[in-house]
C-alpha positions as CSV (number, residue, x, y, z in Angstrom):
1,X,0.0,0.0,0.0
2,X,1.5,3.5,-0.6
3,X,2.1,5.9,1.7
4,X,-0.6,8.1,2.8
5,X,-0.8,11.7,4.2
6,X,-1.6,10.1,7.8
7,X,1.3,7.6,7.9
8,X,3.3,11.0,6.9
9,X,2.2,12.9,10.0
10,X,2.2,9.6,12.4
11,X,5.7,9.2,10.7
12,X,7.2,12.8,11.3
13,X,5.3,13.2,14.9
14,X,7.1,10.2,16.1
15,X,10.8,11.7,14.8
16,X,9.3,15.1,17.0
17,X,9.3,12.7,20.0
18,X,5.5,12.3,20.2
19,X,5.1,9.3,21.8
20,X,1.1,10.2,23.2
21,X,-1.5,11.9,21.3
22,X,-4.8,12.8,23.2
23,X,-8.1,13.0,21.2
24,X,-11.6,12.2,20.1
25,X,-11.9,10.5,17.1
26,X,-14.5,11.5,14.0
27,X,-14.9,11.6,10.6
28,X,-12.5,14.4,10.1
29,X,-9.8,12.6,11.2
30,X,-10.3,8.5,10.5
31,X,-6.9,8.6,7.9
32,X,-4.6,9.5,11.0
33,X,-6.7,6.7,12.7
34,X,-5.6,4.4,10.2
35,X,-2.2,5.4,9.9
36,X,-1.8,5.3,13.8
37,X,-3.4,1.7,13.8
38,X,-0.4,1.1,11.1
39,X,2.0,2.4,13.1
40,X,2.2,-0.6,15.0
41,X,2.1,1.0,18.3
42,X,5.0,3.6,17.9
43,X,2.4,6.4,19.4
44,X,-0.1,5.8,21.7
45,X,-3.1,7.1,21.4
46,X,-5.1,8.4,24.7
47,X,-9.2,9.2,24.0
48,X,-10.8,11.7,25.3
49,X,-14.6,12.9,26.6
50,X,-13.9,15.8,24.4
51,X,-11.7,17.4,22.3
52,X,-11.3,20.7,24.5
53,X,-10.5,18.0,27.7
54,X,-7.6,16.0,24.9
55,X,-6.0,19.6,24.1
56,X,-5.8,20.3,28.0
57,X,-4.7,16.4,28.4
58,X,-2.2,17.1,26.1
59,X,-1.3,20.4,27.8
60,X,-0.6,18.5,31.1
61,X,1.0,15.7,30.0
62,X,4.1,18.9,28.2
63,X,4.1,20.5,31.6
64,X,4.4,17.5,34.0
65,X,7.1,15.2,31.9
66,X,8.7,17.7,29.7
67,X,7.8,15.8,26.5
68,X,6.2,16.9,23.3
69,X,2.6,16.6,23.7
70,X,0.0,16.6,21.0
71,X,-3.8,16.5,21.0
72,X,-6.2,15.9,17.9
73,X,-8.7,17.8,15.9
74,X,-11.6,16.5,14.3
75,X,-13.1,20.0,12.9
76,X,-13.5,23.6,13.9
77,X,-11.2,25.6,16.5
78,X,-14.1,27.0,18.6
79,X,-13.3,23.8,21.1
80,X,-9.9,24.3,21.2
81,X,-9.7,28.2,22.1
82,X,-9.0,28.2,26.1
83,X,-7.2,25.1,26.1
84,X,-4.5,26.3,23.8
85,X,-4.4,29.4,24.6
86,X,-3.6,28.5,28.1
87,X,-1.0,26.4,26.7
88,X,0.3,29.7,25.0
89,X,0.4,31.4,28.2
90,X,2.6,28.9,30.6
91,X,5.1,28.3,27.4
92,X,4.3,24.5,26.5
93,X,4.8,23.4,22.9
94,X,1.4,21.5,21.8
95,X,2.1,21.3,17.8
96,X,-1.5,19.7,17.3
């Protein structure tokens, strides 16, 4: 099977040091599903109730070990607003 634009991202996050990503999973976001599930367990992945609670999961998990952390998006940015910008204020790197 070629390579997708998922196994890309799951690729490149994992050479970032990603090792967790915190979400809800949709519609908007089933290829990265796919391409985690192909990974063969090189990130974890850690669901969510809701995207806004991932995106402060993911905020958390930056402060307390010092890693990269990474949440996921399934559509719109009106969910992630507080979370990341309270990432923003305390200087934790979130590239998701």
């Amino acid at each position: 099977m070629a390579t997708t634009v998922g196994d890309f991202l799951i690729d490149r996050l994992h050479a970032w040091g990603v090792r967790r990503i915190y979400g809800y999973p949709g519609d908007g976001i089933n290829g990265v599903f796919g391409a985690l599930n192909r990974a063969n367990g090189k990130i974890e992945f850690i669901q969510a109730r809701h995207e806004e609670m991932a995106a402060f999961m993911a905020s958390a998990h930056a402060k307390f070990t010092g890693e990269l952390a990474c949440a996921s998006q399934r559509r719109g940015w009106a969910r992630r607003i507080s979370s990341l910008g309270s990432t923003m204020r305390v200087s934790i790197t979130c590239p998701c």
